[in-house]
N, C-alpha and C positions, 0 to 999 in steps of 0.2 A: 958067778957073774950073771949067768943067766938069768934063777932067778933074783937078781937086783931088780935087771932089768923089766921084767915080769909082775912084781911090785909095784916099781913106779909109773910102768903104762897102766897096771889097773888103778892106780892113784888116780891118775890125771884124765884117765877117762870118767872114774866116780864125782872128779871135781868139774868135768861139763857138764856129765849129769846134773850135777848139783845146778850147775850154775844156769840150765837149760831151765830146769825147773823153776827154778828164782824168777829169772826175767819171765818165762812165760805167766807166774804168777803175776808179777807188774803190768805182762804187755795185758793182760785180764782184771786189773786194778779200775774199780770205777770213780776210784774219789782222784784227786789232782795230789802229787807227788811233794814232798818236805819241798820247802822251799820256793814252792809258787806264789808267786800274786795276781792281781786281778785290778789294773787302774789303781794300783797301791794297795788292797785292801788282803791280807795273808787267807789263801785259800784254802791252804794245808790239807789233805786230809779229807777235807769235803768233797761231796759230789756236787753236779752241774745243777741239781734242786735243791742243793741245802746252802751254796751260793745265792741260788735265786733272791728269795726273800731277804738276805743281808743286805746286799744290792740295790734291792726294789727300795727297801727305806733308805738306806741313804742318800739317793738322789730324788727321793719323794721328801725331803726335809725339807728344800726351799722355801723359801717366801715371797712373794710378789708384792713387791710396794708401789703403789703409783702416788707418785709425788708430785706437788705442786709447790716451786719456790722454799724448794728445801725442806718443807715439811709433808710429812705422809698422810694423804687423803682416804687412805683405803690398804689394809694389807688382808692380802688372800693366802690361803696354800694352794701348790700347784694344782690340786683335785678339784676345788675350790672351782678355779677359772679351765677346767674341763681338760686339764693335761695330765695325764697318768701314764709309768709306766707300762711298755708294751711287754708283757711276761713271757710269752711266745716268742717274738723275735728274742727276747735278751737268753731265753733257754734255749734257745737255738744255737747263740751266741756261743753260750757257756761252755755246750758240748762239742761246740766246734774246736774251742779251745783247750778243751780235754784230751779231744784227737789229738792237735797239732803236735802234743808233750810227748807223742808215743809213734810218729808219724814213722816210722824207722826203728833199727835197731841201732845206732847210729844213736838218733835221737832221743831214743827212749835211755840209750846209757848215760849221754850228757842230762838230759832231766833229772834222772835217777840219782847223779852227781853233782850235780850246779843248781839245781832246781828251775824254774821259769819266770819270767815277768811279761805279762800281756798286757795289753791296751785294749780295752773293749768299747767301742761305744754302747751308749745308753740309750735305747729308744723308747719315745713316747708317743701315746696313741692322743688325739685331739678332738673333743667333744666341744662345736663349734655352739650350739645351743645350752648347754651347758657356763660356757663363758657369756654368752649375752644375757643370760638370766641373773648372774651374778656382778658384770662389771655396766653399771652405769652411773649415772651423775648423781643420784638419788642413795647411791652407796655411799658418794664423796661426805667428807665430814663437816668439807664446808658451805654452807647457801650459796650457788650460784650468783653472782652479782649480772643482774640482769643490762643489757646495751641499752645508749641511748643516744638514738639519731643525730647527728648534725642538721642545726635548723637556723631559720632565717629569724633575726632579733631586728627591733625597732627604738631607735631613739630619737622619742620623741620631741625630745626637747632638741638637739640636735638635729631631728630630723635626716635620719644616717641610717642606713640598712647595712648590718654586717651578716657573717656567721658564727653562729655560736659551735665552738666544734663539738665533734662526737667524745662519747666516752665509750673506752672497752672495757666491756663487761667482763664477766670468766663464764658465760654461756658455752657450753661443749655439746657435740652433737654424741648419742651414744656410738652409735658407728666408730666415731674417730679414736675414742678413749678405749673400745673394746679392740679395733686394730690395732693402737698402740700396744696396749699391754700383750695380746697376739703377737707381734711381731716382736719383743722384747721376751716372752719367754720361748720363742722359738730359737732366739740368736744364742741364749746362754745354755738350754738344756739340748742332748741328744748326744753329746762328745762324749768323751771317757771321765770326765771332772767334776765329780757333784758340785753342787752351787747352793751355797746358804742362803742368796738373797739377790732377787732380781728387782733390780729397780725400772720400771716406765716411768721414765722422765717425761711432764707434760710442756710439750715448746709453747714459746706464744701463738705461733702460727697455726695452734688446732682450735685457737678459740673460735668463734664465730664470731665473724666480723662485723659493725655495725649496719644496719640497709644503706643509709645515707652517710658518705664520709664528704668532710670540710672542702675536699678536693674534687664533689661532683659537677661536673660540669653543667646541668640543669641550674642549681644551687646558684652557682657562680654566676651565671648567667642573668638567672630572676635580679639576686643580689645589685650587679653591675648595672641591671637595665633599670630595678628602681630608684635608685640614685642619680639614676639621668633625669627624673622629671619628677621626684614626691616635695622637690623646694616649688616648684611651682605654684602662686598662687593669684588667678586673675579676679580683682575685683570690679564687678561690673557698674559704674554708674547711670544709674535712673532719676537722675537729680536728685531729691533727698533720700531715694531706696535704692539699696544694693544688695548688689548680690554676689556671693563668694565663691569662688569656682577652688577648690584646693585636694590635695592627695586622698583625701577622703572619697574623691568622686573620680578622680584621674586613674586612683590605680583601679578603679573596673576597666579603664578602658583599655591597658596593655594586656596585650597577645602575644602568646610564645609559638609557635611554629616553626619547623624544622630548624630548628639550632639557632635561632634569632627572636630579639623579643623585640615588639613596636607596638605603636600608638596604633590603634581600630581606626579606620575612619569612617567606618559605618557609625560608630559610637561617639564619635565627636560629629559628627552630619546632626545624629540624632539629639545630640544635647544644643546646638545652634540651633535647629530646627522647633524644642520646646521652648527655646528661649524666646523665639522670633512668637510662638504661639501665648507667650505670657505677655510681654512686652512690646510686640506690634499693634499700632494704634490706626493705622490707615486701610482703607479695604476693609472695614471689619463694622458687621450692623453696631451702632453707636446711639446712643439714650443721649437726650439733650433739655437739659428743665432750662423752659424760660424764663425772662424776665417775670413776663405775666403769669408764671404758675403753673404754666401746661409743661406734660411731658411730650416731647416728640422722638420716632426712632428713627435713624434715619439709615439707610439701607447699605451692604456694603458698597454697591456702584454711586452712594451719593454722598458717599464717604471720602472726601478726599482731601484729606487733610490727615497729618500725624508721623508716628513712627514706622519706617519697616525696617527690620533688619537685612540685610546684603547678606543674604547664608553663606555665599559662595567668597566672597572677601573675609567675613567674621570666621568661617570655616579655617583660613590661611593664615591668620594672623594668631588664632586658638592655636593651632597646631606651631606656629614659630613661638609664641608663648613658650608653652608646655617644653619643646623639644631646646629652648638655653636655658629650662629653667629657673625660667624670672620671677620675680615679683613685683604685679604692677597694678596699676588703681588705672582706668578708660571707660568709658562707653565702647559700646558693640559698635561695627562698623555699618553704618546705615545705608542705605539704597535713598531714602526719604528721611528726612528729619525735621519737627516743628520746629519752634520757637522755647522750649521749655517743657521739663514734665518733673513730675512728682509719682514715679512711679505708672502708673497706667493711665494715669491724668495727666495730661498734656496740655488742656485749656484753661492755665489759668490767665491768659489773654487773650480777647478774641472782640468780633465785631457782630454783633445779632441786629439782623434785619428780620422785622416781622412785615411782609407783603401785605400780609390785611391790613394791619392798623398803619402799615407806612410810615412806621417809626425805625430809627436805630440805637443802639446802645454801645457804647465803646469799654470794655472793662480790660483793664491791667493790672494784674497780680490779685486778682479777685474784685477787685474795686472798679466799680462804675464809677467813670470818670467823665464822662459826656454821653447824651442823648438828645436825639436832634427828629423832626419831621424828613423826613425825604420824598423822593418819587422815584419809583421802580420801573420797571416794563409795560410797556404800552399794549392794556388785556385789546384795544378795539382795533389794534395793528398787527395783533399777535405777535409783539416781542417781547415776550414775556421777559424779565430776570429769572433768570435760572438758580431753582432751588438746589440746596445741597449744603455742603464746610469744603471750603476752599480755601488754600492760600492765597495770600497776596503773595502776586510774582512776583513784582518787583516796585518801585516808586521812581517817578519822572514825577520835574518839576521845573519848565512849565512842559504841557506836552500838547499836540494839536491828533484831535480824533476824526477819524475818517469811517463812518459805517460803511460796510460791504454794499450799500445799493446808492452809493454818493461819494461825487470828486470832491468834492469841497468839504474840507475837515472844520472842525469847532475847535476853538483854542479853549484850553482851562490853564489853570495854576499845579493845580494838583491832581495826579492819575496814580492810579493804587486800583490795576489791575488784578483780575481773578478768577475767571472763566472765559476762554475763546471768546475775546475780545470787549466783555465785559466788566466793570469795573467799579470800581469810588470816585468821586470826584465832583468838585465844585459843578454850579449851575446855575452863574450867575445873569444869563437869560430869564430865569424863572424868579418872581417876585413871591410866590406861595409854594411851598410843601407842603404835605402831609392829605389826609382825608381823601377822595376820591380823583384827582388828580389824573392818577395814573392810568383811570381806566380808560380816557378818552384820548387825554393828552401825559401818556407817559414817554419815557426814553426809549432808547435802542436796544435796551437791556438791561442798561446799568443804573449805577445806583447816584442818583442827583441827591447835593448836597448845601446848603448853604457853604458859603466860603468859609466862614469860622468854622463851621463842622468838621470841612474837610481838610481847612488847616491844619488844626488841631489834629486831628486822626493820624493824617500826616507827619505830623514832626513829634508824635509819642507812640506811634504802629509801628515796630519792627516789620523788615521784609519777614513774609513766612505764618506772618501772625493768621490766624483761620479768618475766615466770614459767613458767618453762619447766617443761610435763609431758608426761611421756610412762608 
């Protein structure tokens, strides 16, 4: 019995032997044990370097697509756009997971029996110059369609200011397309799961946006305010010449500042003001061909007779024009205003007294219609008649004249004054006109008439009408 027993202790001691030996072989084993895996992939067998490399390619097969509206503009490999595996951290990895299989004896018996399954992540190293040398628009397979502004349109027939809206292009900044594709292989590689294919989706929102959109407020604003005044169209009459005031010349004259658009008024001052320089006829040195042939000039102080424009009236009524938008056919708003004009010419009726020869002339609408002898200003009294172009101010019929140095007035028929106290009118006291008369025995001033002359003058002279002496 003994020894049986003797026997089977050295049995069972040669069988820890054995069995000491065995596992210390294992616990000294540097490949990974039957029945391991690695993120799915059978390690069997191998060491934490001959994993490496299987590894490295498989999750180095990816592709990176960047896509636009379903179709692929560009495909890279991960190396491509500067993503590689990091071989250091994953060998680090590997042998960590080498350890774990043998952490114990305990562990290493269950390994040794069941085998392992690990989860590894995969890291990668990122070469940021590397991806912007590779991903930009100039890669893409399709021609950028370039943006085009939202802009202000005219119709001219309608006379209508709308906007024309923008159009989006597919202009990409590189920045945006290299961060997308960057953020898109960041989110899919580094885990435990190779990946055959990474898609960067391009959104609409990385386009570049047009400069000017339909909805600027600048925009809107131009649009809205020329609409308010481009119908406007003031015609100006000059008896048979006119002149056209319309959006042509108006829209110089709107201003936008600070978030409001309006009419200049420096610039409408300034166009009354040239207007009044074209078209004003009184105050202004004035050329005068006579009957007899001669020219005479006569000075702006002895000017007084014609058009002037009222700036400051014509200025208000411009601006109420312009600001409803009318369209309207007037004359400027005058201060002074003759009898007629034909543009700058204004005389074509008028009364011409020559003091030398002591004659008159009456023309209406060009036509000499009467001429008569008179008697002027008395040269040996010194009351002279006063040279110059005057209006007649007004007609009285009959009327009784009183000179400033005498109570006792002269009755006439007819009075067709024109100068501080001077005037036209019959002179039926006097049995001769004309010839030298005047120099001994002339008027007060004014201008003596036989009765037909001055009837006549009379009932075909408009108030207003000039009298031109010289």
């Amino acid at each position: 019995m003994t020894w049986i027993l003797g026997i089977a202790g050295a049995l069972i001691a040669a069988l820890l032997l054995i069995a000491c030996i065995l596992l210390g072989r294992e616990w000294n084993r540097m490949t990974f044990f039957e029945q391991t895996s690695i993120n799915g992939f059978d390690v069997s067998g191998k060491t934490p370097e001959e994993v490496l490399p299987v590894l490295k390619e498989e999750y180095s097969k990816a592709q990176v697509h960047l896509t636009e509206n379903g179709k692929d503009e560009a495909v890279w490999s991960l190396a491509d756009v500067g993503f590689t595996v990091d071989e250091t951290a994953l060998e680090a990895g590997l042998k960590d997971a080498h350890g774990k299989q043998k952490s114990s004896i305990p562990v290493l018996l269950d390994s040794l029996m069941n085998g392992n399954s690990f989860e590894l992540d995969v890291p990668f190293r990122y070469d940021a110059q590397k991806l912007s040398q590779t991903v930009s628009t100039s890669a893409m397979a399709d021609e950028r369609i370039q943006n085009v502004d939202a802009e202000i349109t005219y119709d001219q027939e309608a006379k209508n200011y709308a906007i024309k809206p923008e159009v989006q292009g597919t202009m990409l900044n590189d920045s945006d397309i290299q961060q997308l594709v960057q953020q898109a292989v960041e989110n899919a590689v580094g885990g435990s799961k190779p990946q055959t294919q990474i898609d960067a989706v391009i959104p609409a929102s990385l386009y570049i946006v047009p400069s000017i959109l339909s909805t600027d407020p600048t925009l809107n604003l131009k649009v809205n305010t020329f609409n308010s005044y481009d119908k406007a169209v003031i015609t100006y009459v000059f008896g048979e010449e006119k002149e056209v005031l319309d959006w042509n010349t108006i829209c110089d004259w709107v201003v936008f500042e600070n978030g409001e658009g309006y009419l200049s008024e420096e610039r409408i001052r300034e166009y009354v003001m040239t207007l009044g320089q074209k078209y004003n006829t009184i105050y202004y040195e004035r050329s005068f061909h006579t009957t007899g042939g001669s020219d005479i000039t006569f000075s702006e102080n002895d000017n007084n007779y014609g058009y002037l424009i009222d700036e400051e009236g014509e200025y208000a009524q411009l601006l109420a024009d312009i600001q409803s938008n009318t369209q309207t056919e007037r004359e400027p708003i005058y201060a002074y205003a003759g009898v007629g004009r034909h543009g700058r010419d204004d005389m074509a009726s008028y009364v011409e007294v020559s003091i030398g020869a002591q004659h008159l002339w009456f023309y209406k609408d060009y036509q000499l219609l009467y001429e008569t002898d008179v008697v002027t200003g008395c040269i040996a009294k010194n009351t002279p008649t006063q040279t110059g172009i005057f209006p007649i101010a007004y007609k009285e019929s009959p009327a009784t004249l009183i000179p400033s140095n005498e109570t006792n007035g002269t009755p006439v028929k007819y009075w067709m004054p024109f100068y501080d106290g001077q005037g036209l009118h019959d002179a039926n006291w006097r049995s001769a006109f004309g010839g030298n008369i005047y120099q001994t025995s002339g008027s007060h001033g004014c201008v003596n008439m036989p009765y037909p002359a001055a009837e006549f003058i009379f009932n075909n002279a408009d108030t207003g009408t000039p009298v031109v002496l010289y």
